[in-house]
PDB file of N, CA, C and O in Angstrom:
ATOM      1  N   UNK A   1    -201.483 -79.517 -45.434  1.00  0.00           N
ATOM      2  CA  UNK A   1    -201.708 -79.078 -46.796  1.00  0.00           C
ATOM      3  C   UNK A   1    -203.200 -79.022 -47.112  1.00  0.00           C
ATOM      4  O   UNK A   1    -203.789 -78.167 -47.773  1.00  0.00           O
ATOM      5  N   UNK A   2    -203.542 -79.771 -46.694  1.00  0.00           N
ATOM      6  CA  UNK A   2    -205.411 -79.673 -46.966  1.00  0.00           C
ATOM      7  C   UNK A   2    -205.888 -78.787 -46.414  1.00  0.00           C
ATOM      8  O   UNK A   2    -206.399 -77.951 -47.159  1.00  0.00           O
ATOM      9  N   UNK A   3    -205.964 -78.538 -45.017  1.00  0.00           N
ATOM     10  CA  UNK A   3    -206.198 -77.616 -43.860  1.00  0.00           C
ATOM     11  C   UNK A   3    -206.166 -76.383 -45.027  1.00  0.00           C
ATOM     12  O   UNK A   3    -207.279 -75.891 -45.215  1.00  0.00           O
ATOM     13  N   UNK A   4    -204.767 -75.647 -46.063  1.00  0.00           N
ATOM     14  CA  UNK A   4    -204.701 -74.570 -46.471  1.00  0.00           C
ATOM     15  C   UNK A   4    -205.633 -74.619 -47.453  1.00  0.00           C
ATOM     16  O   UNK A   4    -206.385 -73.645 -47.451  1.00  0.00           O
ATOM     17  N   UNK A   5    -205.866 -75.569 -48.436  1.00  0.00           N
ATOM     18  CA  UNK A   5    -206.691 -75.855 -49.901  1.00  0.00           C
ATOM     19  C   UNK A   5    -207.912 -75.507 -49.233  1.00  0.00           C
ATOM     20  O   UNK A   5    -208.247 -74.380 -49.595  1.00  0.00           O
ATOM     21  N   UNK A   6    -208.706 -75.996 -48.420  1.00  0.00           N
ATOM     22  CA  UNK A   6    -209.857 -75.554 -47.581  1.00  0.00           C
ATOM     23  C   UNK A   6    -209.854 -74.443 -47.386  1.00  0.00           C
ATOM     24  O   UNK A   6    -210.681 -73.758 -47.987  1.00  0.00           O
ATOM     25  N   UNK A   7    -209.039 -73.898 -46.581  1.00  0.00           N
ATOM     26  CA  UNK A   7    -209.059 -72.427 -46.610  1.00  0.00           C
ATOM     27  C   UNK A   7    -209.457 -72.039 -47.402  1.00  0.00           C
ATOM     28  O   UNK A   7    -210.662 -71.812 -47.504  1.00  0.00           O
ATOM     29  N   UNK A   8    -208.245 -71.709 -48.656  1.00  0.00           N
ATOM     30  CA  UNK A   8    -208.208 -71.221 -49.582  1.00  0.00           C
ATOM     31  C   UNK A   8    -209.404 -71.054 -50.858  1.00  0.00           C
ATOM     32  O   UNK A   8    -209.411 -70.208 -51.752  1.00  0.00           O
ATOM     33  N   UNK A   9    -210.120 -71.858 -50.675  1.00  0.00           N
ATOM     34  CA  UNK A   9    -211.145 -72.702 -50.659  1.00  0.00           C
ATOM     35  C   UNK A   9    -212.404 -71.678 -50.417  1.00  0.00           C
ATOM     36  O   UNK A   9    -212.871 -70.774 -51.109  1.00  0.00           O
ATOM     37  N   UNK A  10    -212.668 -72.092 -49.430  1.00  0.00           N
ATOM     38  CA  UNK A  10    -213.397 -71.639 -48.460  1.00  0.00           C
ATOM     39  C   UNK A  10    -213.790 -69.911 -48.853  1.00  0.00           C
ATOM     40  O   UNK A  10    -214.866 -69.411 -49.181  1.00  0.00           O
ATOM     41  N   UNK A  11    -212.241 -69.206 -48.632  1.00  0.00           N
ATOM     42  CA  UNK A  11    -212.484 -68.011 -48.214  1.00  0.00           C
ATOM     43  C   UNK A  11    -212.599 -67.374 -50.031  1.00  0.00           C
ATOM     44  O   UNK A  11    -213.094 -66.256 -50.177  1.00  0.00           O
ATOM     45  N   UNK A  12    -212.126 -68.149 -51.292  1.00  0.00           N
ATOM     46  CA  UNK A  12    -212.471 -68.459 -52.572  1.00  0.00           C
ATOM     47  C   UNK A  12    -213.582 -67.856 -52.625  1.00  0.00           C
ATOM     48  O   UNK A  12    -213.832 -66.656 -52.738  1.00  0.00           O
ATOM     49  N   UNK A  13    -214.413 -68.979 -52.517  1.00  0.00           N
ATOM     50  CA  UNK A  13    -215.621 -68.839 -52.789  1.00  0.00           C
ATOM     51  C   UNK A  13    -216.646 -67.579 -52.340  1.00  0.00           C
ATOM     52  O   UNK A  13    -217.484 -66.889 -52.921  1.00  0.00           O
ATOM     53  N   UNK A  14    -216.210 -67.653 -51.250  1.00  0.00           N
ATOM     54  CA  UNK A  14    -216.993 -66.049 -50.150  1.00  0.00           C
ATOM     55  C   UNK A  14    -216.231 -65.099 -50.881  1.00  0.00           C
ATOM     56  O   UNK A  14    -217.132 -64.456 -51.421  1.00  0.00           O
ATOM     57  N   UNK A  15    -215.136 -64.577 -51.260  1.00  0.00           N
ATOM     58  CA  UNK A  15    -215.033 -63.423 -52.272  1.00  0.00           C
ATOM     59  C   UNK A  15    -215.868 -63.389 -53.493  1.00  0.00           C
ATOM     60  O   UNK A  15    -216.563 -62.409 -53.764  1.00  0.00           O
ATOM     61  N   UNK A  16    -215.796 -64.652 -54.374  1.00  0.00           N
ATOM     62  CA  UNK A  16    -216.231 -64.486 -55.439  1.00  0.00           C
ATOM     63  C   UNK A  16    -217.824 -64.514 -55.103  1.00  0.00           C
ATOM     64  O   UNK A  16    -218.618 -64.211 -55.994  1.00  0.00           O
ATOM     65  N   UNK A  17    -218.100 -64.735 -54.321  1.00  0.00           N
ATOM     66  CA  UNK A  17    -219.996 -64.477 -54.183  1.00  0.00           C
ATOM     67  C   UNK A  17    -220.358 -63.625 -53.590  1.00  0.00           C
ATOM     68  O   UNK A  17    -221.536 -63.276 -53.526  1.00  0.00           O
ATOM     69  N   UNK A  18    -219.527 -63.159 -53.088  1.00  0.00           N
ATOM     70  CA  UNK A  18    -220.015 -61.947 -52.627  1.00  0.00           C
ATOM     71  C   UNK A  18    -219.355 -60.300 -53.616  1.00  0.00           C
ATOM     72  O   UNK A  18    -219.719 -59.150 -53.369  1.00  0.00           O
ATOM     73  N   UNK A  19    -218.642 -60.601 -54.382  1.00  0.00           N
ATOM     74  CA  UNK A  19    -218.484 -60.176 -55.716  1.00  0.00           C
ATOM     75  C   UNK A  19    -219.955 -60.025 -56.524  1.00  0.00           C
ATOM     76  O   UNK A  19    -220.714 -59.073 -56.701  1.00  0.00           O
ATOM     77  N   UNK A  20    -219.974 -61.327 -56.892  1.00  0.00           N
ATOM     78  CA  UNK A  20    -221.149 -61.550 -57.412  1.00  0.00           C
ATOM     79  C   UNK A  20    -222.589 -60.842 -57.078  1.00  0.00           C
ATOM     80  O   UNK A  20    -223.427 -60.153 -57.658  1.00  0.00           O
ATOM     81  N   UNK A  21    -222.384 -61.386 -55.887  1.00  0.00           N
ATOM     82  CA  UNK A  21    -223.790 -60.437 -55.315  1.00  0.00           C
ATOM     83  C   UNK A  21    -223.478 -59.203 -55.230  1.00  0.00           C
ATOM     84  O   UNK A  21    -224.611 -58.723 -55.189  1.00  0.00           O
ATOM     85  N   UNK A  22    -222.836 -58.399 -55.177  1.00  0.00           N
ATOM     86  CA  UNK A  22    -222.780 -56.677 -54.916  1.00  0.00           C
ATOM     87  C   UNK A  22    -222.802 -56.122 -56.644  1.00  0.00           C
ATOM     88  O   UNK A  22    -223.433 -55.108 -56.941  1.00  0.00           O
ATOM     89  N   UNK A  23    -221.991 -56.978 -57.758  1.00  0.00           N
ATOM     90  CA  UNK A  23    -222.689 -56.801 -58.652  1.00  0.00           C
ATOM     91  C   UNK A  23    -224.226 -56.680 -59.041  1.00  0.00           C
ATOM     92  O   UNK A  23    -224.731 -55.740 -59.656  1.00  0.00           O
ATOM     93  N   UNK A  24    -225.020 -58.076 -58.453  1.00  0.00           N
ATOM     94  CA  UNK A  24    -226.014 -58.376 -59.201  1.00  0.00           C
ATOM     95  C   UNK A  24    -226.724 -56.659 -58.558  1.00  0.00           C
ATOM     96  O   UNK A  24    -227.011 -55.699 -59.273  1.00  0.00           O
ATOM     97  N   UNK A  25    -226.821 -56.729 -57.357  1.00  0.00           N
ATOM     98  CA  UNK A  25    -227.466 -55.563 -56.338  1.00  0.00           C
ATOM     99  C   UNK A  25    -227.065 -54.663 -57.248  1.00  0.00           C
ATOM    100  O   UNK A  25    -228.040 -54.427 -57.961  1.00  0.00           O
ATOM    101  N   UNK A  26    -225.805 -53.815 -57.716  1.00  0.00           N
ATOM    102  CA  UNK A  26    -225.910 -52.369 -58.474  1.00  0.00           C
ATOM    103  C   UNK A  26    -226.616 -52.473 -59.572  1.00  0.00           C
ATOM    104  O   UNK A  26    -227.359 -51.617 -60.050  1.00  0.00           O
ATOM    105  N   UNK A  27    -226.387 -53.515 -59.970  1.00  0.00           N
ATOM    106  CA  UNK A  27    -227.005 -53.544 -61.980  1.00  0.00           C
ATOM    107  C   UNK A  27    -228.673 -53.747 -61.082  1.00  0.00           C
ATOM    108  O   UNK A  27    -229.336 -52.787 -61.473  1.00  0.00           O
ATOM    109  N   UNK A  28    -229.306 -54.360 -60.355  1.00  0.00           N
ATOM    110  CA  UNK A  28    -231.051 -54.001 -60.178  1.00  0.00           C
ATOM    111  C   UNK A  28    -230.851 -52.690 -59.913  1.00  0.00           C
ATOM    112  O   UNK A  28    -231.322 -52.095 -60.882  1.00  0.00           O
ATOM    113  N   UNK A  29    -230.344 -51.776 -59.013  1.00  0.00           N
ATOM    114  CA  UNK A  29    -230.601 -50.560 -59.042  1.00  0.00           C
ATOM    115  C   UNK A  29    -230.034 -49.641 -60.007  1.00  0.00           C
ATOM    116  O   UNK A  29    -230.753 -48.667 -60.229  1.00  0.00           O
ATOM    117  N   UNK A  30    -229.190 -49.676 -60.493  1.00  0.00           N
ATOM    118  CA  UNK A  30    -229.089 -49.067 -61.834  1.00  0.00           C
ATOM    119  C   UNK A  30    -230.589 -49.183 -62.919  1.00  0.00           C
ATOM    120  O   UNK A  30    -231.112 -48.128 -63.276  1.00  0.00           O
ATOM    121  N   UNK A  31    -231.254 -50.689 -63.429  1.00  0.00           N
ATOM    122  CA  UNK A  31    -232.044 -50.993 -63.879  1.00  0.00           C
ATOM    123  C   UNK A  31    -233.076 -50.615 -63.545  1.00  0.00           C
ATOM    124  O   UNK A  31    -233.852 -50.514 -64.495  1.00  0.00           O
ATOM    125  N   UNK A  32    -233.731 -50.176 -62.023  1.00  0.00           N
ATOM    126  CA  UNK A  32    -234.819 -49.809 -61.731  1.00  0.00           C
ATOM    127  C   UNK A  32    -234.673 -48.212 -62.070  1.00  0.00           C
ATOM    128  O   UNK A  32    -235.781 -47.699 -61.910  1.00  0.00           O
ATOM    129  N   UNK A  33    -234.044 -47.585 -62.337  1.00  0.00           N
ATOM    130  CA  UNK A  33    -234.533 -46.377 -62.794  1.00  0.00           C
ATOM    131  C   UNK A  33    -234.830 -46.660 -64.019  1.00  0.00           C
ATOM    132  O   UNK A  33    -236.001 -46.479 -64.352  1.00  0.00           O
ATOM    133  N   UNK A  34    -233.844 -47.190 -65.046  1.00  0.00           N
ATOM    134  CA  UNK A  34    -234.363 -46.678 -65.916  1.00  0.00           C
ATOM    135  C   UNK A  34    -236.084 -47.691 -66.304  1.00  0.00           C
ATOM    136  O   UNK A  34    -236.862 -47.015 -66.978  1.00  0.00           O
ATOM    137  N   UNK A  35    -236.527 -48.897 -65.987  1.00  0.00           N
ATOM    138  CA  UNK A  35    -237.358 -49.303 -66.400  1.00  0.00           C
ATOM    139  C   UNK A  35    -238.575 -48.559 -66.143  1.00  0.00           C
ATOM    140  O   UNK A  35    -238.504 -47.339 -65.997  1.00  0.00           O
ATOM    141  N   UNK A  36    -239.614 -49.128 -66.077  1.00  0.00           N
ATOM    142  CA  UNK A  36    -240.927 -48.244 -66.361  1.00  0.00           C
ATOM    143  C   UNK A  36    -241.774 -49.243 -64.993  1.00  0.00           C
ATOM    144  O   UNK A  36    -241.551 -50.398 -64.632  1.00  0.00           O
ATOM    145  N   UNK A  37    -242.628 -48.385 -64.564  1.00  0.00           N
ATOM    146  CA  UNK A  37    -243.025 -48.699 -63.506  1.00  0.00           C
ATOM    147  C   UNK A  37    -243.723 -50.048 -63.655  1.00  0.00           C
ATOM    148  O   UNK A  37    -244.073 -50.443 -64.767  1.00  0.00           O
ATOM    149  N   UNK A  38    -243.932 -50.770 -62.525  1.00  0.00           N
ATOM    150  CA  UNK A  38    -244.356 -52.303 -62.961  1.00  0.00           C
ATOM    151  C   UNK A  38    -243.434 -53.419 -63.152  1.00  0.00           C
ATOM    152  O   UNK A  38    -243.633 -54.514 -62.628  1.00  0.00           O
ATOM    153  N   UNK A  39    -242.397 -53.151 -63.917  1.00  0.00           N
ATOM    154  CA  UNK A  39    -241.461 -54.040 -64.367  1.00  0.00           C
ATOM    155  C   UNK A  39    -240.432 -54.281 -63.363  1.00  0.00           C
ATOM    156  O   UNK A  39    -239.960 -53.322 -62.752  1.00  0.00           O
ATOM    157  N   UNK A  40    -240.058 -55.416 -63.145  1.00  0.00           N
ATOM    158  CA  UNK A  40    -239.166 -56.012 -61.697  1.00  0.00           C
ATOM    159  C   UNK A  40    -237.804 -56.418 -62.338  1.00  0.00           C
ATOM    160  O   UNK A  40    -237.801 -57.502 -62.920  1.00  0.00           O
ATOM    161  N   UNK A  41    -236.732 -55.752 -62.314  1.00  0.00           N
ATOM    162  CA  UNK A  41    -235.410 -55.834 -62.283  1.00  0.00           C
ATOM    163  C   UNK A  41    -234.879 -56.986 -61.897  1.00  0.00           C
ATOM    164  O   UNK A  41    -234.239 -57.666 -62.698  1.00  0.00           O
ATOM    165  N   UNK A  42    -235.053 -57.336 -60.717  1.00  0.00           N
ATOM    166  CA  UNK A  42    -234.406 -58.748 -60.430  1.00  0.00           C
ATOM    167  C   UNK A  42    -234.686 -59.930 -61.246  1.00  0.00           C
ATOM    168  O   UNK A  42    -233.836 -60.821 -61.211  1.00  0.00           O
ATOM    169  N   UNK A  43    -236.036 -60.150 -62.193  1.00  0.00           N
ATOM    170  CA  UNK A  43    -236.413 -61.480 -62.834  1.00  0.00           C
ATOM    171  C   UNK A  43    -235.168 -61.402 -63.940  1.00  0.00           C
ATOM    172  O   UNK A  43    -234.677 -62.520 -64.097  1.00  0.00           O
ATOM    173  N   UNK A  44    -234.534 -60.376 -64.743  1.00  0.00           N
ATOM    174  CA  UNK A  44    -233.411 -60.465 -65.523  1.00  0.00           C
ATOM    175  C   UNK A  44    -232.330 -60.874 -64.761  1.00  0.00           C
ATOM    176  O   UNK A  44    -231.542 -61.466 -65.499  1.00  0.00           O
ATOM    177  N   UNK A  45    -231.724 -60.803 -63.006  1.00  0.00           N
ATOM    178  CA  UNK A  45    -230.824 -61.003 -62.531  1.00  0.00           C
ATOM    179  C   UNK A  45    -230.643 -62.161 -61.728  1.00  0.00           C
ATOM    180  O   UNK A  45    -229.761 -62.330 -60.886  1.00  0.00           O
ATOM    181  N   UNK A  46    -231.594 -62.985 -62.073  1.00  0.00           N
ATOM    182  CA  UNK A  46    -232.064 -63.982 -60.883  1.00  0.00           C
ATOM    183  C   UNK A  46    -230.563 -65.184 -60.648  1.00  0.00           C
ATOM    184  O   UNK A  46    -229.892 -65.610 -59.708  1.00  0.00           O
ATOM    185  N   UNK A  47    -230.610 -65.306 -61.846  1.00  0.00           N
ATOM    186  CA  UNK A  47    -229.423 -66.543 -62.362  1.00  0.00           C
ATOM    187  C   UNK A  47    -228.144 -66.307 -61.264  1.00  0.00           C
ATOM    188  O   UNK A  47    -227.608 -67.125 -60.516  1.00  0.00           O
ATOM    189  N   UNK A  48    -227.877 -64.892 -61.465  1.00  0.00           N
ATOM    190  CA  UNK A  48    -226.455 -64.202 -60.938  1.00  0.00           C
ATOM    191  C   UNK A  48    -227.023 -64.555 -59.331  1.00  0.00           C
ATOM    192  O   UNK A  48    -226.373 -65.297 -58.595  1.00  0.00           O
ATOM    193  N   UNK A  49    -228.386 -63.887 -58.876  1.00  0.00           N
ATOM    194  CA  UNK A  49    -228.694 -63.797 -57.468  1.00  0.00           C
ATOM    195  C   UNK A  49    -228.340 -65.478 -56.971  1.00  0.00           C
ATOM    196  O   UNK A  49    -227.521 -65.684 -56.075  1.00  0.00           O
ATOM    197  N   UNK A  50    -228.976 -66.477 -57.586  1.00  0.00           N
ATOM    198  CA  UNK A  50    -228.652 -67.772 -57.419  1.00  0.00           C
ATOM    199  C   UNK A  50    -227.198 -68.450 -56.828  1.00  0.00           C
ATOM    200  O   UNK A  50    -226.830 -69.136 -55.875  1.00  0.00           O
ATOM    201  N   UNK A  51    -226.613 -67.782 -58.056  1.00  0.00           N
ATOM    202  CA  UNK A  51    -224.889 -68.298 -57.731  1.00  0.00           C
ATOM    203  C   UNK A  51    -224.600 -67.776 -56.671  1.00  0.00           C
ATOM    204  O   UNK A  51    -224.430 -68.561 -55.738  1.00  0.00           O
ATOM    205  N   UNK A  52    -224.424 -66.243 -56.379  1.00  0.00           N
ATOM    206  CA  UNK A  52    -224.470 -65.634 -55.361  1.00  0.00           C
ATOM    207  C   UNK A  52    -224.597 -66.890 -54.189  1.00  0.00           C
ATOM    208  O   UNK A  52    -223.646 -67.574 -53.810  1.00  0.00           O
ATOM    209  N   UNK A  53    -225.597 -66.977 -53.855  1.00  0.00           N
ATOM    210  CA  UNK A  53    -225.755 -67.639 -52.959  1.00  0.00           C
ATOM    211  C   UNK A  53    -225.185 -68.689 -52.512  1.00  0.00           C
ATOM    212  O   UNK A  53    -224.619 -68.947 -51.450  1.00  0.00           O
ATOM    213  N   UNK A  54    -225.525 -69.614 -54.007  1.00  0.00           N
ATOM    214  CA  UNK A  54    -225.055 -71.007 -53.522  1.00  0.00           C
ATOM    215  C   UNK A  54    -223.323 -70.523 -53.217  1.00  0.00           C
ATOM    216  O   UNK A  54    -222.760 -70.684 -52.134  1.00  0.00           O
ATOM    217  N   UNK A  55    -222.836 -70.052 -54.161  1.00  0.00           N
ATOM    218  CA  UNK A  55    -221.191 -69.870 -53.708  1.00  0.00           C
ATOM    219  C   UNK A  55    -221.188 -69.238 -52.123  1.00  0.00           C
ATOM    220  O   UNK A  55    -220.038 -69.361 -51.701  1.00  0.00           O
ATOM    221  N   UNK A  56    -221.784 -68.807 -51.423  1.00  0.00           N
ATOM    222  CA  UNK A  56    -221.604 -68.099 -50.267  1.00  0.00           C
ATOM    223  C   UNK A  56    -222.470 -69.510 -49.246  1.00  0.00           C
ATOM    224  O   UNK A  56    -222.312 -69.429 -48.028  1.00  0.00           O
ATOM    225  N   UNK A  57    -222.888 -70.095 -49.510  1.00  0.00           N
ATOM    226  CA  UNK A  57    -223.314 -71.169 -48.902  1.00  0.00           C
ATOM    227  C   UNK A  57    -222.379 -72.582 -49.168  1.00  0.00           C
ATOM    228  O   UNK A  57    -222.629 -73.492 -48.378  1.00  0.00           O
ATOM    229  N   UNK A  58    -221.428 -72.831 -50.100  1.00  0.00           N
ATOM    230  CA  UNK A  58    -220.591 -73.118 -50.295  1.00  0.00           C
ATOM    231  C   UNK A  58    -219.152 -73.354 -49.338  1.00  0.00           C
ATOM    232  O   UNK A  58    -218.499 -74.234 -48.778  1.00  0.00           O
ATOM    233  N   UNK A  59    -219.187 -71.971 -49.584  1.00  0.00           N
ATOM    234  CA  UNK A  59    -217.706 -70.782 -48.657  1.00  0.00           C
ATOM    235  C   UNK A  59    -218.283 -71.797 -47.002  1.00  0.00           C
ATOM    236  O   UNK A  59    -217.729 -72.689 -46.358  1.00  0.00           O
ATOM    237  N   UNK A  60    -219.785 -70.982 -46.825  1.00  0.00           N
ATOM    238  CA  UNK A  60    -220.332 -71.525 -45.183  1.00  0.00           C
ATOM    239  C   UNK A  60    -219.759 -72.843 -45.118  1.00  0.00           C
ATOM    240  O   UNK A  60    -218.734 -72.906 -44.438  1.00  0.00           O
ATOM    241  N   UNK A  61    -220.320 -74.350 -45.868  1.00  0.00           N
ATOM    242  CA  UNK A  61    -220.239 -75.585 -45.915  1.00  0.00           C
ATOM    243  C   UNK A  61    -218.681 -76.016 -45.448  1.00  0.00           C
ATOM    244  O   UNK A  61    -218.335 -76.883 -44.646  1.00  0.00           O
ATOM    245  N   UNK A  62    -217.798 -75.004 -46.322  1.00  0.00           N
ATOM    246  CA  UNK A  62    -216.334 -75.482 -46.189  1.00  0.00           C
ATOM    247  C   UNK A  62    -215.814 -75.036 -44.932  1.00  0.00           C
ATOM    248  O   UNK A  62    -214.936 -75.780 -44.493  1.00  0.00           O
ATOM    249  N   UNK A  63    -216.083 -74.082 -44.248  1.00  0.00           N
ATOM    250  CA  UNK A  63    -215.756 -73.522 -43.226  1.00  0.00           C
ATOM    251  C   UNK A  63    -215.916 -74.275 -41.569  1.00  0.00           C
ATOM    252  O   UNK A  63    -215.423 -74.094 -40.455  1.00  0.00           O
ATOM    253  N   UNK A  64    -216.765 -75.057 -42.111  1.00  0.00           N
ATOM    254  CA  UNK A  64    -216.844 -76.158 -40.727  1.00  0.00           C
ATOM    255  C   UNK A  64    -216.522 -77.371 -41.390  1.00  0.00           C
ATOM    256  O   UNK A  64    -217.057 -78.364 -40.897  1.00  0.00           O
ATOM    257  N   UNK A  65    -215.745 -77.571 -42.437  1.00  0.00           N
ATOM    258  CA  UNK A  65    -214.668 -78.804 -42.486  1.00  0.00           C
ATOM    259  C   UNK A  65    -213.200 -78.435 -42.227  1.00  0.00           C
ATOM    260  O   UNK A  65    -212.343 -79.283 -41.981  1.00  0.00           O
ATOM    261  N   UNK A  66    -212.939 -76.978 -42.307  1.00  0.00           N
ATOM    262  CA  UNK A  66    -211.639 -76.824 -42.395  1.00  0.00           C
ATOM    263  C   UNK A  66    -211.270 -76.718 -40.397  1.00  0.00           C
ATOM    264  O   UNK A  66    -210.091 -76.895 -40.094  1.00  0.00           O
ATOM    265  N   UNK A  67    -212.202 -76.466 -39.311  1.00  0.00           N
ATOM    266  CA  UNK A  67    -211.534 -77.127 -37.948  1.00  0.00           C
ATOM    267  C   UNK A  67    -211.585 -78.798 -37.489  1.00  0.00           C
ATOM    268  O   UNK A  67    -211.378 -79.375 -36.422  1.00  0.00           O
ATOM    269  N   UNK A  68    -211.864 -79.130 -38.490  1.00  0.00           N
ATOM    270  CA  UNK A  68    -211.966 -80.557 -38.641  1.00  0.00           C
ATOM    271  C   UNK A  68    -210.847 -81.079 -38.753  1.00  0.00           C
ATOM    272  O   UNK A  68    -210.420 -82.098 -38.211  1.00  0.00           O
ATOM    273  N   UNK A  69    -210.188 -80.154 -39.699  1.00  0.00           N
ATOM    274  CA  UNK A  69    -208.578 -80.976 -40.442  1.00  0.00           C
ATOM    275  C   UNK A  69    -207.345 -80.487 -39.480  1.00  0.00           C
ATOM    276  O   UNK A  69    -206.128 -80.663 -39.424  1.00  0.00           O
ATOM    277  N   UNK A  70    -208.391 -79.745 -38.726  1.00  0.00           N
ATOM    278  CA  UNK A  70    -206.912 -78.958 -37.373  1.00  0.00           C
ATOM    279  C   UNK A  70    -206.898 -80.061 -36.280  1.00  0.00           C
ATOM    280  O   UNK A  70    -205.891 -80.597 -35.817  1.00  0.00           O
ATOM    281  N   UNK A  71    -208.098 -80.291 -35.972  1.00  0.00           N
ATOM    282  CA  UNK A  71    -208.315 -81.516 -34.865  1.00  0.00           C
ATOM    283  C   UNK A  71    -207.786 -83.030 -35.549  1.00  0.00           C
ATOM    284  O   UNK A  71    -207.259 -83.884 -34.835  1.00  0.00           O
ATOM    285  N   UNK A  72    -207.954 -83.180 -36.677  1.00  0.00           N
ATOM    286  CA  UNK A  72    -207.231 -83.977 -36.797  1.00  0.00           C
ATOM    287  C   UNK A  72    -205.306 -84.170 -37.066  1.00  0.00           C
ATOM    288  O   UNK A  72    -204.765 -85.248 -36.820  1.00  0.00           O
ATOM    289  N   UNK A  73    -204.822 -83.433 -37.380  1.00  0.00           N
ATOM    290  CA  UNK A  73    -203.747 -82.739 -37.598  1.00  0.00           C
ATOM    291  C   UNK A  73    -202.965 -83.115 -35.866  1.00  0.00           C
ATOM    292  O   UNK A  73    -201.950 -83.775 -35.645  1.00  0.00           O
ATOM    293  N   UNK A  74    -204.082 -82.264 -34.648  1.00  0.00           N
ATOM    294  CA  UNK A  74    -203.309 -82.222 -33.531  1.00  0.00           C
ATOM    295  C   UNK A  74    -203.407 -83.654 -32.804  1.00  0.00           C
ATOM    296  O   UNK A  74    -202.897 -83.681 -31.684  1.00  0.00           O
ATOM    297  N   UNK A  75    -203.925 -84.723 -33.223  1.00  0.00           N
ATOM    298  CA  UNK A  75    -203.528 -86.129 -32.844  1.00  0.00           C
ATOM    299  C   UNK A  75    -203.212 -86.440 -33.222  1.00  0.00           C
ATOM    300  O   UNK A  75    -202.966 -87.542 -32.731  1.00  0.00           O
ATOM    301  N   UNK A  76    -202.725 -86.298 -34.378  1.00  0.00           N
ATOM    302  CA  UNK A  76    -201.495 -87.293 -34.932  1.00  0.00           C
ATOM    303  C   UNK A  76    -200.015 -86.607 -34.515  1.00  0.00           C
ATOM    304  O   UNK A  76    -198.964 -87.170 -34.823  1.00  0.00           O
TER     305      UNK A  76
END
């Protein structure tokens, strides 16, 4: 049962951040047209770029606990 919550878990998080991030990416390029030269798009998106990450570094973290719970699983 854990083994699946991990998963589930796991592969959670890597959708929703990587959601996240393909959002944040269209809205800067959408934004860089219309702004005016000079002005950097991403400092309005930074917050989103952040989560992005950490949730996809997250997803990574869980992904090498969940053959953990298989190896343990096959000795008992």
């Amino acid at each position: 049962m854990r083994k699946k919550i991990l998963s589930y878990l796991s592969y959670g998080t890597l959708i929703i951040g990587t959601v996240i991030g393909v959002y944040t990416l269209a809205e800067i390029y959408v934004l860089k047209s219309s702004l005016p030269s000079g002005v950097c798009p991403v400092i309005r998106n930074r917050p989103l770029i952040y989560i992005a990450i950490i949730l996809c570094c997250i997803s990574f973290i869980l992904s090498f606990l969940e053959p953990k719970a298989k190896k343990e699983q096959d000795n008992n």
